[in-house]
C-alpha positions as CSV (number, residue, x, y, z in Angstrom):
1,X,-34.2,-2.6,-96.6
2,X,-36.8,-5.7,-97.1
3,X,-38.8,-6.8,-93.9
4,X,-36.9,-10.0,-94.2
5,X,-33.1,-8.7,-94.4
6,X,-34.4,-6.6,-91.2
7,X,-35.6,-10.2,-89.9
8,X,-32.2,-12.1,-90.7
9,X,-30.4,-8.8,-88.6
10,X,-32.6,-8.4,-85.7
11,X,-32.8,-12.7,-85.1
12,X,-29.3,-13.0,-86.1
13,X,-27.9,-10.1,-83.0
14,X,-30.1,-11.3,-80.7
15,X,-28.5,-14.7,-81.2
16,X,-25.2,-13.1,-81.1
17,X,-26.2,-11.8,-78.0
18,X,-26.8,-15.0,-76.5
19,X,-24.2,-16.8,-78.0
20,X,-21.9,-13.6,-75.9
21,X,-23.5,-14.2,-72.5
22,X,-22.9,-17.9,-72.9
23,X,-19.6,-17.7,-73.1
24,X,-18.8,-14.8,-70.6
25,X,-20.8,-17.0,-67.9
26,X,-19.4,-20.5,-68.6
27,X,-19.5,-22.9,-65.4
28,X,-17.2,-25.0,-64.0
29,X,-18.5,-26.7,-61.2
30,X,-21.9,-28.6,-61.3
31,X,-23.6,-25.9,-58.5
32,X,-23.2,-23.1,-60.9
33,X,-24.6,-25.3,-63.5
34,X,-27.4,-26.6,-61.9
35,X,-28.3,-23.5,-59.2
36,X,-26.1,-20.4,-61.1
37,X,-24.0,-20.5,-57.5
38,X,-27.3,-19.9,-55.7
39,X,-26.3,-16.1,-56.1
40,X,-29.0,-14.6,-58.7
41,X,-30.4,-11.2,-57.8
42,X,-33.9,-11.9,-56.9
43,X,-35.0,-9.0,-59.4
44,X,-33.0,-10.9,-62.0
45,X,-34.3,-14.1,-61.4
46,X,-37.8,-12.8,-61.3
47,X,-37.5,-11.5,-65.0
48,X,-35.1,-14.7,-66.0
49,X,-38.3,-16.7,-64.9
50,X,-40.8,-14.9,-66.5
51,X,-38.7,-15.6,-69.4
52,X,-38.5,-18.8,-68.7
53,X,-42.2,-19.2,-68.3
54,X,-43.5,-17.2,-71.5
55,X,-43.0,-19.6,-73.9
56,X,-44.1,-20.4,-77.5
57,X,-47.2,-21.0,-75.8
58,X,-47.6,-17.2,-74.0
59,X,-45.6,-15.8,-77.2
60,X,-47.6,-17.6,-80.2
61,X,-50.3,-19.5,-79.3
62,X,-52.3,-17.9,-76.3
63,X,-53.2,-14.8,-78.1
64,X,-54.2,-16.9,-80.9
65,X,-56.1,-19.4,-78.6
66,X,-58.3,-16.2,-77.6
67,X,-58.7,-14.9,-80.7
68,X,-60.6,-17.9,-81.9
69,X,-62.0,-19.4,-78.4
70,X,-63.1,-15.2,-77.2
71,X,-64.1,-16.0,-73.7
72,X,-63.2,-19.3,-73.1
73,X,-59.5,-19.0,-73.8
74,X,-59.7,-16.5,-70.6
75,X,-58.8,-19.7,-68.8
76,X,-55.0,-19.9,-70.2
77,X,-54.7,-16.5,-68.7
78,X,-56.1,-17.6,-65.3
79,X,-54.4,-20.9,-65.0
80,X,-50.8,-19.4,-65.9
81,X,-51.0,-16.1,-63.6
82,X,-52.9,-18.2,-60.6
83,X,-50.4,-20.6,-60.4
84,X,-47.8,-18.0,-59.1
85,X,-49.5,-17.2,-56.3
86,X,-49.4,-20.8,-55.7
87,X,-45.7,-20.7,-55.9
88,X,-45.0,-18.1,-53.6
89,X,-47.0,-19.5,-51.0
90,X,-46.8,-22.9,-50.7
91,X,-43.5,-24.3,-52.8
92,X,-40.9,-21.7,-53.5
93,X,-39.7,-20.1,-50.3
94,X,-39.4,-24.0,-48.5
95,X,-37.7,-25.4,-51.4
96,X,-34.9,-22.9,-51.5
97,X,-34.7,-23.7,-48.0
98,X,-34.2,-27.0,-48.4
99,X,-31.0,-26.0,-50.3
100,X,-30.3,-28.6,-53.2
101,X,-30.0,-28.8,-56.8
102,X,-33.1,-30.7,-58.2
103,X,-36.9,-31.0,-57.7
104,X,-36.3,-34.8,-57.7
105,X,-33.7,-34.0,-54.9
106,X,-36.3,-32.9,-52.2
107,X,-38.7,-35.8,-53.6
108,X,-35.9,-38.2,-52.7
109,X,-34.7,-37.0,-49.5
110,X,-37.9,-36.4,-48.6
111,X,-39.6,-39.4,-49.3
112,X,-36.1,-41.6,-48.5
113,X,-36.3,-43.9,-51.2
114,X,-34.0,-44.0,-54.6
115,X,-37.6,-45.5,-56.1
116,X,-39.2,-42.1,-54.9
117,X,-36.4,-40.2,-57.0
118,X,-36.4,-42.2,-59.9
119,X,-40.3,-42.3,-60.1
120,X,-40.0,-38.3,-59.8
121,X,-37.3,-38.5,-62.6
122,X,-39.4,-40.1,-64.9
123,X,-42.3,-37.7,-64.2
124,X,-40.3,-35.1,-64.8
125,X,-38.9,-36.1,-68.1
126,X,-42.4,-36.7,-69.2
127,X,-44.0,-33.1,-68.4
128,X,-40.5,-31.6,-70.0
129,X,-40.7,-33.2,-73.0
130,X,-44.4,-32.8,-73.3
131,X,-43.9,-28.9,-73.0
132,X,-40.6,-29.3,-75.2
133,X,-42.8,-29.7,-77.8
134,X,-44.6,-27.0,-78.3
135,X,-41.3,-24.7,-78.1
136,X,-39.6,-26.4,-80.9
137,X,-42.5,-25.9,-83.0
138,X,-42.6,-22.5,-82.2
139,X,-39.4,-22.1,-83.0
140,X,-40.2,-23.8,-86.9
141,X,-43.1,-21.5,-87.3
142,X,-40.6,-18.4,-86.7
143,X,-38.1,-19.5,-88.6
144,X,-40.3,-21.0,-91.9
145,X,-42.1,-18.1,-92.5
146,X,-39.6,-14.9,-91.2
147,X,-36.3,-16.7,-92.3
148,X,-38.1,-18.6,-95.5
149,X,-36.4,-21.7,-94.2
150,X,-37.9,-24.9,-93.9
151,X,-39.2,-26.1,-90.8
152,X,-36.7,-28.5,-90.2
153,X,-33.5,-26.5,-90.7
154,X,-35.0,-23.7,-88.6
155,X,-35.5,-26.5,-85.4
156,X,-31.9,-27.6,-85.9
157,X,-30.8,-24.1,-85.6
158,X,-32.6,-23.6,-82.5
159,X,-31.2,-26.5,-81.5
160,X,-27.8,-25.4,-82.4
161,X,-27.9,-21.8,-80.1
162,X,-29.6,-23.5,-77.3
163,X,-27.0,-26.4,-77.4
164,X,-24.2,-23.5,-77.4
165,X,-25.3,-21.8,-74.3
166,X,-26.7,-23.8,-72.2
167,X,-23.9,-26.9,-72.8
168,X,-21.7,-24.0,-71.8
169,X,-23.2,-21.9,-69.2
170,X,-25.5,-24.2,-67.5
171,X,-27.9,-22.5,-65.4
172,X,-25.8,-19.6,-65.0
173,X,-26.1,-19.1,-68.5
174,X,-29.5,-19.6,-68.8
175,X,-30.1,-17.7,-66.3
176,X,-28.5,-13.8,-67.8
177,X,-29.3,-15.0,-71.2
178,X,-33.1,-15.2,-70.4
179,X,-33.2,-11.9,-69.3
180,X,-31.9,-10.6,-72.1
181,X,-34.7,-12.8,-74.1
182,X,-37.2,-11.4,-71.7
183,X,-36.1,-7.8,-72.9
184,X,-36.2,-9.1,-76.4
185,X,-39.6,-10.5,-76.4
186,X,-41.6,-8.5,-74.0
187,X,-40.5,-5.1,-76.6
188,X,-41.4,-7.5,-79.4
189,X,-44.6,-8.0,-78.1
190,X,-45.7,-4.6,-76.6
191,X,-44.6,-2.4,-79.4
192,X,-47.1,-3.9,-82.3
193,X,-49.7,-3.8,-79.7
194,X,-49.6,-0.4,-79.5
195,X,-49.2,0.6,-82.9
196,X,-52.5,-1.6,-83.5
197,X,-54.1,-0.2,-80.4
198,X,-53.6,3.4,-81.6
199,X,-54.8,2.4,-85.2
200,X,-58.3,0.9,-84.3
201,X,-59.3,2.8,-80.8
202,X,-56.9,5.7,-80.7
203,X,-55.6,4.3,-77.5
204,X,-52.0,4.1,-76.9
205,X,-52.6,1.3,-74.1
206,X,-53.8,-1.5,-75.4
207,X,-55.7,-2.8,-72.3
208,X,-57.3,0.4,-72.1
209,X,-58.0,0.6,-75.7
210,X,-59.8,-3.3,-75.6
211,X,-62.7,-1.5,-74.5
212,X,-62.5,2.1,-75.3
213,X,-65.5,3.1,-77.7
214,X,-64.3,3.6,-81.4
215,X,-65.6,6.7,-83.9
216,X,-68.7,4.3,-84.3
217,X,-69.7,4.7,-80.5
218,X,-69.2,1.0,-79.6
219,X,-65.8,-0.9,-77.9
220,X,-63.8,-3.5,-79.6
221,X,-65.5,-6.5,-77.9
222,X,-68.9,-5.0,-78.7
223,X,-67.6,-5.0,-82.3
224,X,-66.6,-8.4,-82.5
225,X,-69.7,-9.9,-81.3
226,X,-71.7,-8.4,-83.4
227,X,-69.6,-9.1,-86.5
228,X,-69.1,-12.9,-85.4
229,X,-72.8,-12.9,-84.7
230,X,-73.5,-11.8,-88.1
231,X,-70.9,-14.6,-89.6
232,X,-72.5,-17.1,-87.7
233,X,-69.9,-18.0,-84.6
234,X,-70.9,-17.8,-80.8
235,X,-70.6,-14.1,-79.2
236,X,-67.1,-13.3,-78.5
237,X,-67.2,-12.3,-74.9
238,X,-69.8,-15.5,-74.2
239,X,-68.0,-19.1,-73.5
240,X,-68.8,-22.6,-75.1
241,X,-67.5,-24.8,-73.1
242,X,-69.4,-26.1,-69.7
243,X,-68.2,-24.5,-65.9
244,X,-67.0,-27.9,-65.1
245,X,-64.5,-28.0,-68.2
246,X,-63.9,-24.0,-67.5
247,X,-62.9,-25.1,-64.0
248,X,-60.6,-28.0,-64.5
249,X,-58.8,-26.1,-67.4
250,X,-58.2,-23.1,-65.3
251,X,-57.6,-25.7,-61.8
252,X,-55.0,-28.1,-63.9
253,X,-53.1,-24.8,-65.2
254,X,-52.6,-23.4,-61.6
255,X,-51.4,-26.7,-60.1
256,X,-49.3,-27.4,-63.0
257,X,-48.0,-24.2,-62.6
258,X,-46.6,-25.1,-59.1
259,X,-45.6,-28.4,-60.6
260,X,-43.3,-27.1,-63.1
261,X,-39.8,-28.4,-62.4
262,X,-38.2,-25.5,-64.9
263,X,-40.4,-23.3,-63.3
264,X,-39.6,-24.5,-59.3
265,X,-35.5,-24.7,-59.9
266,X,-35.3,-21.2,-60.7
267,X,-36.2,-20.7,-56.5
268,X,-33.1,-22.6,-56.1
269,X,-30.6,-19.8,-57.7
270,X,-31.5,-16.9,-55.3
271,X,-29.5,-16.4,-51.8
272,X,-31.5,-16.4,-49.5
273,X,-35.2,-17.8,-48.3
274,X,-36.8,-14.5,-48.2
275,X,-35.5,-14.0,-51.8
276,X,-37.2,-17.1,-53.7
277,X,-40.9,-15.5,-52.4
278,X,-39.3,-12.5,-53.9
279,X,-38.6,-13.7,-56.9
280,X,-42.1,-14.7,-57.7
281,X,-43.6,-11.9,-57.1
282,X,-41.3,-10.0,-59.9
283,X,-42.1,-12.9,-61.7
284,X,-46.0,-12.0,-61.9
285,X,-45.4,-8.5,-62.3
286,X,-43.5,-8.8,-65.7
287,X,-45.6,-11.8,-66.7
288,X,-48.4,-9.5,-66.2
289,X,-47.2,-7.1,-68.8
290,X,-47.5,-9.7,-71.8
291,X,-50.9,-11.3,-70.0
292,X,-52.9,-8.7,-69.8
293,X,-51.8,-7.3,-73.4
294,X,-52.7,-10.4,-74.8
295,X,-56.7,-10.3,-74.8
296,X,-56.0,-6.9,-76.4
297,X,-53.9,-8.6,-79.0
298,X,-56.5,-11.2,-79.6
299,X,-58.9,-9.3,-80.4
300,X,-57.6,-6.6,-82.7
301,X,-56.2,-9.7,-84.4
302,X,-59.5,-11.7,-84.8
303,X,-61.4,-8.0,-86.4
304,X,-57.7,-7.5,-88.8
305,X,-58.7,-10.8,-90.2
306,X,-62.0,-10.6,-90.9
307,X,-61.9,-7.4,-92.5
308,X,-58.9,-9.0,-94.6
309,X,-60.6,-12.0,-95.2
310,X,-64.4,-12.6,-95.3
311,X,-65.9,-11.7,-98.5
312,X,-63.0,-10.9,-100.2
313,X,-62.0,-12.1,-103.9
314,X,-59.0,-14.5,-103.5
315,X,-56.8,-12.5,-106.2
316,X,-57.2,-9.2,-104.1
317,X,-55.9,-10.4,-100.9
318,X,-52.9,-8.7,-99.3
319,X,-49.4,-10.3,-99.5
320,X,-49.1,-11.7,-96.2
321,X,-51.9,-14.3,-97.0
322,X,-50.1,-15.7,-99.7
323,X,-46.7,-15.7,-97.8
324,X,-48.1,-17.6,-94.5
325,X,-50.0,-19.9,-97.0
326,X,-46.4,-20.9,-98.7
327,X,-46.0,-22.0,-95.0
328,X,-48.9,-24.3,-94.6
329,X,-50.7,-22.6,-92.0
330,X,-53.1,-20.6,-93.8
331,X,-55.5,-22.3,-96.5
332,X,-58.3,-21.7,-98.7
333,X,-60.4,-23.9,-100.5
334,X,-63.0,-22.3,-103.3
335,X,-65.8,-24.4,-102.4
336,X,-68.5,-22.6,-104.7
337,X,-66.2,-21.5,-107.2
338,X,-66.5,-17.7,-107.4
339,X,-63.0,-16.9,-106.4
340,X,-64.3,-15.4,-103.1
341,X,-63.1,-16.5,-99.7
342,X,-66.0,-17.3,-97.5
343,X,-65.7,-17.3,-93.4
344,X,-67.7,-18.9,-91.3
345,X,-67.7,-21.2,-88.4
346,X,-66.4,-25.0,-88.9
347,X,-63.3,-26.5,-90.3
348,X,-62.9,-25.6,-94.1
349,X,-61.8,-29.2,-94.7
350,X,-61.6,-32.8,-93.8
351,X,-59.7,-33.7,-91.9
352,X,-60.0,-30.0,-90.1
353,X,-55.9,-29.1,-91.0
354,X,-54.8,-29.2,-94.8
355,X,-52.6,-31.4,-96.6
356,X,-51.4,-29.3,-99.3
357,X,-49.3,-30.4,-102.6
358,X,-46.8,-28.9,-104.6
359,X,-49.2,-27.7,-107.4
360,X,-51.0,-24.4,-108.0
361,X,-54.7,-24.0,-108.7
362,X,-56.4,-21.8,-110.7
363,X,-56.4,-19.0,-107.9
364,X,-52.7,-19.0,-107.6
365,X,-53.1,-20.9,-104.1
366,X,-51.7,-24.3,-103.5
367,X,-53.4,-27.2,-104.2
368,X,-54.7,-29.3,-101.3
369,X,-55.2,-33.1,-101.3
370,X,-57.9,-33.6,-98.7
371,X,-61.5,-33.2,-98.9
372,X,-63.9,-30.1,-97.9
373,X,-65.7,-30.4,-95.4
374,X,-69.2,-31.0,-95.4
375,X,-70.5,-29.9,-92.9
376,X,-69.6,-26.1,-92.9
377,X,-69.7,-23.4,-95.0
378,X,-66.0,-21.7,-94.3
379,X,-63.8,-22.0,-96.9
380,X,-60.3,-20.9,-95.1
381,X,-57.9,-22.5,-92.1
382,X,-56.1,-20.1,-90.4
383,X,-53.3,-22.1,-87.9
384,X,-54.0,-20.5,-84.3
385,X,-50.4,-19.9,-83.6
386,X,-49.6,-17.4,-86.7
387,X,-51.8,-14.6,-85.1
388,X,-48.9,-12.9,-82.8
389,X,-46.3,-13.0,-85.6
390,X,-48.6,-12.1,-89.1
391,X,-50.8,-9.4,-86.8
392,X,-48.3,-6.7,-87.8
393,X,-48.4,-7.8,-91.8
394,X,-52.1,-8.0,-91.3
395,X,-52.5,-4.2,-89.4
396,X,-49.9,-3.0,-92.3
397,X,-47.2,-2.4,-89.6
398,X,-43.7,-1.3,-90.8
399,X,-41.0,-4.0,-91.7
400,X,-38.6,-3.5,-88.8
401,X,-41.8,-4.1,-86.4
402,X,-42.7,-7.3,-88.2
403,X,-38.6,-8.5,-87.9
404,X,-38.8,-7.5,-84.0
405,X,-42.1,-10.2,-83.7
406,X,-39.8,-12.8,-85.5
407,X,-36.8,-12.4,-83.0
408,X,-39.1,-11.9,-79.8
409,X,-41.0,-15.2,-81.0
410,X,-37.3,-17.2,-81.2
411,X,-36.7,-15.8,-77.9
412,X,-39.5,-16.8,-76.7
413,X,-39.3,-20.3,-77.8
414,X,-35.7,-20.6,-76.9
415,X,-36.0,-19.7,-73.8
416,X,-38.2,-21.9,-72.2
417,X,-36.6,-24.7,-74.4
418,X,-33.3,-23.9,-72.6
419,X,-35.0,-24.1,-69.3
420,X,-36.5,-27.5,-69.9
421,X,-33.8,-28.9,-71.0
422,X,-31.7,-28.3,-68.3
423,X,-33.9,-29.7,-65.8
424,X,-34.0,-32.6,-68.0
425,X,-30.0,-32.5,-68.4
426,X,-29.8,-32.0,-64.0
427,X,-32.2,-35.4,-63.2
428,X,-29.8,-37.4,-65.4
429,X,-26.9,-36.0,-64.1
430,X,-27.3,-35.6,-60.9
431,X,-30.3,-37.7,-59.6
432,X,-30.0,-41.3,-62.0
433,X,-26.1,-41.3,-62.0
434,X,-24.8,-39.0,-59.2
435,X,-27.3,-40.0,-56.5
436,X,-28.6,-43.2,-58.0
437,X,-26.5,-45.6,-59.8
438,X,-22.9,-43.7,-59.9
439,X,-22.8,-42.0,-56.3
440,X,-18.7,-42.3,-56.7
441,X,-18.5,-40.5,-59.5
442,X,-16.3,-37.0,-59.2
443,X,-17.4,-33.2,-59.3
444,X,-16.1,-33.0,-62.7
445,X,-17.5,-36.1,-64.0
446,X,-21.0,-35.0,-63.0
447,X,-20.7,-32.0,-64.8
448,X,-19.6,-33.8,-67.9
449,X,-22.5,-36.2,-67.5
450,X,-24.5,-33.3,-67.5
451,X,-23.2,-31.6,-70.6
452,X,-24.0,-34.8,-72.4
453,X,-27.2,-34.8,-71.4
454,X,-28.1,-31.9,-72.2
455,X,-26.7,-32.2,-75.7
456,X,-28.9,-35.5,-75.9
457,X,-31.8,-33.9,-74.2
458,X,-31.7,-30.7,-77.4
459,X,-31.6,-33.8,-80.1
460,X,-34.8,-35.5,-78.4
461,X,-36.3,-31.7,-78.2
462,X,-35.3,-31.4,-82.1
463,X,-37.4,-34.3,-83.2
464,X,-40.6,-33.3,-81.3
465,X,-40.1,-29.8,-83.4
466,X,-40.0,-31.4,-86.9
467,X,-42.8,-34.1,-85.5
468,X,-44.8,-31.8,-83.6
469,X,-48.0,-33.5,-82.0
470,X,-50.5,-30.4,-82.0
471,X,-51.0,-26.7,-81.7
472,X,-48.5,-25.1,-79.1
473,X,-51.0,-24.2,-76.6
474,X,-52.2,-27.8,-76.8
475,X,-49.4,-29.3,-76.1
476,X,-48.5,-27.3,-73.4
477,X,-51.7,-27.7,-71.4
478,X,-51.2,-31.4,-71.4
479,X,-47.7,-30.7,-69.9
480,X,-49.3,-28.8,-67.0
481,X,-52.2,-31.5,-67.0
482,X,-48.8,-33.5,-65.9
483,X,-47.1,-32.0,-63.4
484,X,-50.7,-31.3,-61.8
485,X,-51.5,-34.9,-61.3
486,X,-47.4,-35.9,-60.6
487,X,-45.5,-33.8,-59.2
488,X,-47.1,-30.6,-57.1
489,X,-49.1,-33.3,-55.0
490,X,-46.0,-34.7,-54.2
491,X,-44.3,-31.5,-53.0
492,X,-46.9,-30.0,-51.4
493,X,-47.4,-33.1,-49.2
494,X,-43.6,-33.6,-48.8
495,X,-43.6,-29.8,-47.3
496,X,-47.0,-29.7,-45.3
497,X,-47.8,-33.5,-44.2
498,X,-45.3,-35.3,-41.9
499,X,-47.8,-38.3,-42.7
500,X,-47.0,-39.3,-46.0
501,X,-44.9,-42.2,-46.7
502,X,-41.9,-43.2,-49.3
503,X,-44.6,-46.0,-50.7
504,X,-47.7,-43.1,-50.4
505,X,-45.9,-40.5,-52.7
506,X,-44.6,-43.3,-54.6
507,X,-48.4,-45.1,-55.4
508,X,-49.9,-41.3,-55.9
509,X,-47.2,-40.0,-58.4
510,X,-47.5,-42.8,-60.4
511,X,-51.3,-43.1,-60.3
512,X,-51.6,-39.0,-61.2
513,X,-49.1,-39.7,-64.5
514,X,-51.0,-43.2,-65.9
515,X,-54.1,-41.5,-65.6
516,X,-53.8,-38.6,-67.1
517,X,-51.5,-39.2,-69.4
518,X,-53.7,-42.3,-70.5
519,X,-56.3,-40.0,-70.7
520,X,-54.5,-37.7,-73.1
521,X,-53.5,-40.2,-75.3
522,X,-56.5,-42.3,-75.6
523,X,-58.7,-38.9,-76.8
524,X,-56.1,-36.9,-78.4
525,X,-54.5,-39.7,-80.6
526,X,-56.2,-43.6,-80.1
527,X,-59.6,-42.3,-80.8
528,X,-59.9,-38.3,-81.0
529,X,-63.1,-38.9,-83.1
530,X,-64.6,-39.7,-79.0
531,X,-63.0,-36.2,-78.1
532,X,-65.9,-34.5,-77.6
533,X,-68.3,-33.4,-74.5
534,X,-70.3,-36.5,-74.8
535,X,-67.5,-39.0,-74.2
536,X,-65.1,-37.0,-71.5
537,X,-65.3,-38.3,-67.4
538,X,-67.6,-35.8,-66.5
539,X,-67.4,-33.4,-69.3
540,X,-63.8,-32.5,-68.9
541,X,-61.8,-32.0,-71.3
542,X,-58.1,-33.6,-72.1
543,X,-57.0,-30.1,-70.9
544,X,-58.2,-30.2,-67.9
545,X,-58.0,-33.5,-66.5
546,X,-55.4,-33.0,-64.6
547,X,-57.5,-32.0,-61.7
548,X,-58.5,-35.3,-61.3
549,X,-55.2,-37.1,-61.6
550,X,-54.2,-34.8,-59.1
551,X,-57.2,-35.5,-57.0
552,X,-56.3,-39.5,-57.7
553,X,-52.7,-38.6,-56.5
554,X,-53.9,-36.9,-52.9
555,X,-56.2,-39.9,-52.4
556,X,-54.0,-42.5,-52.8
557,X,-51.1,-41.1,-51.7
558,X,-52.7,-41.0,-48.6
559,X,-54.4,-44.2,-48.4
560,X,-51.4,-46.0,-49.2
561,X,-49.7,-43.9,-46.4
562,X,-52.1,-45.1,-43.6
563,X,-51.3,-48.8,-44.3
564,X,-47.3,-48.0,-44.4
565,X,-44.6,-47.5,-41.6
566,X,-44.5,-43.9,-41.0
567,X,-41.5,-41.9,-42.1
568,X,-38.6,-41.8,-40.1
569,X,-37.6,-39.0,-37.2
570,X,-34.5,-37.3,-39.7
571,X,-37.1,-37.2,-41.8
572,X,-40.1,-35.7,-39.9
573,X,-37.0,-33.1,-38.3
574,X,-36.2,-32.4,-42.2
575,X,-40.3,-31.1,-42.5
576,X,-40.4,-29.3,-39.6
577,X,-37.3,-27.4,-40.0
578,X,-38.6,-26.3,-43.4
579,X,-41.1,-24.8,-41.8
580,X,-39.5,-23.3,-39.7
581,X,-39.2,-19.5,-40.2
């Protein structure tokens, strides 16, 4: 049987799979939807939010992000895991107590102001969206190269299976069918990991085996650095980038972490109190799993593809080059004209990602319209986020291996998407129309107000996939950048400050979001030829600033606070009673 009819019958009974749960756990009142009944095993929701949380980005991107970055892409690794700690201190456990639906729920009771709630809405929808993104393209890449689809068709059909059960099942849903994509990807991901651990250090564990010495007498990192040495790039296990940017990468991914509204509303499905601090500790532990394999997969990825690659004669490389360069995301440009792919350090063309035609070249690889660059020497582009799903192709790993990557990376993608889009779905619902604008409306109204937003929500999600804005880590580091500077100043305030005022958290929410997502914007698309060291508020990165919108947000918040009528007694009562063990 061919690696792809394997591909089309593992994705297509893992989608059956979902597609079952969905319907066995169909809602019919808005508190199942929105909270799964408030009656998730805290076991359960600990692996349905560890689900939630690995993403495209965890899935696809980070180990690729390492690969190519070596040390300084430790700080995806930091941020994510850090922020969990975070949680289960300071957010989750008082949030569950507070008992409602939404994230902009406690923000507007809190604060007592329908502006505070709407404000929070609008944050929200931003940092989903954002991280939206990057899901939907991971979802293209899966299906464009495993499925031989186009990228377009395989985002609607993502679109289509999310829109089935989590229109249906709501958070309940959600909830069981994550854990069954948590199963799905975290076998997906471990099981080429060891195969490639075994084959290069003789290692079955593939944390152990990073830096277990090889026949040759030296570890894997030892290895790379001297072969990337050799080719010209920075030492793998030395870092680029400056402390400062290193710190307010690593700060903005922690606090955005705690920020996450898909993240925090998974505290409000669990019994009891004691059960949402629980919850995130399972959380780390089987996030861990996939974390701490990833450096692992980096690296035995980054030495596959040199050894494949570098100094090789174009009509002698291995199929799965050509195959991922009929998707775009791989590249090569004969620069010198001896047929032989040369890799080095700089972009192979200009601008840095190819634009390829329909035509064939003398080599047999597709024609491509822009310039090379001329200021390197490296003559291929390798797309960061293909190194979890080609690494088996490129170690030689067995076709049934290669089609579990494919369906762990759609269940990856999916199910974060689903998450994010029912917070989206629950702020409309319930916070704009039920609490805001339409207080009168009925049980069962809500519920279908929340079933249509979801279903507009996936369409919005759809056209971020087919117009994606950057790679997937990318674009979800901006989204933590976010909820950073918006939201998790907010909370933590609203739980720990009796001080802060409606017109405080109102001024600091809204100065975090402008900020940084001005900020974004004005280096990652006005000018990103200004994206560089030289030009970033001191030297930090679009990545990272959320520290200082966040910052910004604490300040002003509190400034504005001191010149406002303090909040009133229900209200203080409210934070002390959360408190309250």
């Amino acid at each position: 049987m061919s690696t792809q009819e394997l591909t089309y019958i593992f994705v297509g009974l893992s989608f059956a799979l979902y597609i079952l749960i969905a319907i066995a756990s169909r809602v019919k009142s808005t508190k199942d939807f929105y909270v799964a009944g408030s009656g998730v095993n805290p076991v359960v929701n600990g692996m349905a939010t560890a689900a939630d949380w690995m993403s495209a980005a965890s899935f696809l991107s980070m180990a690729g992000i390492i690969a190519f970055l070596g040390r300084d892409g430790s700080v995806y690794l930091m941020g994510w895991t850090g922020g969990y700690v975070l949680l289960a201190l300071l957010l989750a456990p008082y949030l569950r107590k507070f008992g409602k639906y939404t994230v902009p729920d406690f923000i507007g009771t809190r604060y007592y102001s329908r502006v505070a709630r709407v404000v929070a809405v609008v944050c929200l929808i931003f940092v989903s969206f954002t991280y939206v993104a990057g899901q939907m393209r991971g979802v293209g890449i899966v299906f464009s190269r495993f499925l031989e689809v186009d990228i377009n068709t395989g985002v609607i059909v993502g679109m289509a299976i999310v829109f089935i059960y989590a229109v249906l099942g709501g958070m309940k849903g959600i909830t069981y069918t994550q854990v069954a994509q948590y199963c799905v990807l975290i076998f997906a991901y471990l099981v080429p990991a060891i195969f490639i651990s075994i084959m290069i250090t003789g290692n079955p564990i593939p944390q152990l085996g990073l830096g277990t010495a090889s026949a040759e007498g030296t570890s894997v990192l030892t290895k790379l650095d001297n072969i990337l040495q050799d080719l010209g790039f920075s030492p793998y296990t030395s870092g680029v980038k400056s402390s400062i940017d290193v710190f307010a990468i690593t700060a903005a991914l922690m606090f955005g972490t705690a920020g996450l509204p898909h993240v925090l509303v998974r505290f409000f499905t669990v019994p009891k109190v004691a059960d949402a601090r629980k919850s995130a500790g399972y959380a780390l532990v089987f996030i861990a799993i996939l974390y701490t394999t990833a450096p692992a997969v980096a690296s035995f990825a980054r030495l596959n593809i040199i050894d494949t690659l570098h100094d090789v004669p174009y009509s002698d490389t291995p199929a799965w080059v050509n195959n991922w360069e009929n998707t775009g995301l791989i590249a090569w440009l004969d620069k010198n004209d001896d047929g032989i792919i040369q890799y080095g350090p700089g972009s192979a063309f200009s601008p840095p990602k190819p634009i390829f035609t329909d035509k064939k070249g003398d080599h047999g690889q597709r024609l491509i319209e822009n310039k090379p660059s001329e200021t390197s020497n490296n003559e291929i582009y390798i797309d960061r986020d293909i190194i979890v799903l080609a690494n088996p192709e490129i170690a030689g790993l067995p076709g049934w291996v290669i089609a579990l990557v494919a369906a762990g990376g759609v269940a990856a993608a999916l199910s974060t998407a689903a998450g994010l889009l029912l917070v989206i779905s629950s702020a409309i619902s319930h916070d704009l129309l039920k609490k805001t604008f339409m207080p009168k409306i009925s049980d069962r109204q809500e519920l279908l107000y929340a079933r249509i937003s979801s279903a507009i929500a996936i369409c919005v999600a759809g056209l971020f996939g087919i117009y994606p804005p950057a790679f997937v880590a990318q674009v979800v580091a901006f989204a933590f950048g976010l909820a950073a500077s918006s939201l998790f100043p907010a909370l933590l305030m609203g739980i720990f400050s009796e001080k802060i005022t409606k017109e405080g958290a109102i001024a600091g929410m809204l100065t975090g979001l402008i900020f940084t997502f001005s900020y974004i914007v004005y280096f990652k698309f006005v000018f990103p030829e200004h994206n560089s060291h030289d030009y970033w508020l001191f030297g930090i990165s679009p990545e990272g600033i959320g520290l200082i919108g966040m910052i910004l947000n604490f300040f002003v918040a509190k400034v504005v606070s001191n010149f406002s009528k303090k909040p009133p007694e229900s209200v203080i009562s409210l934070i002390k009673s959360l408190r309250n063990p």
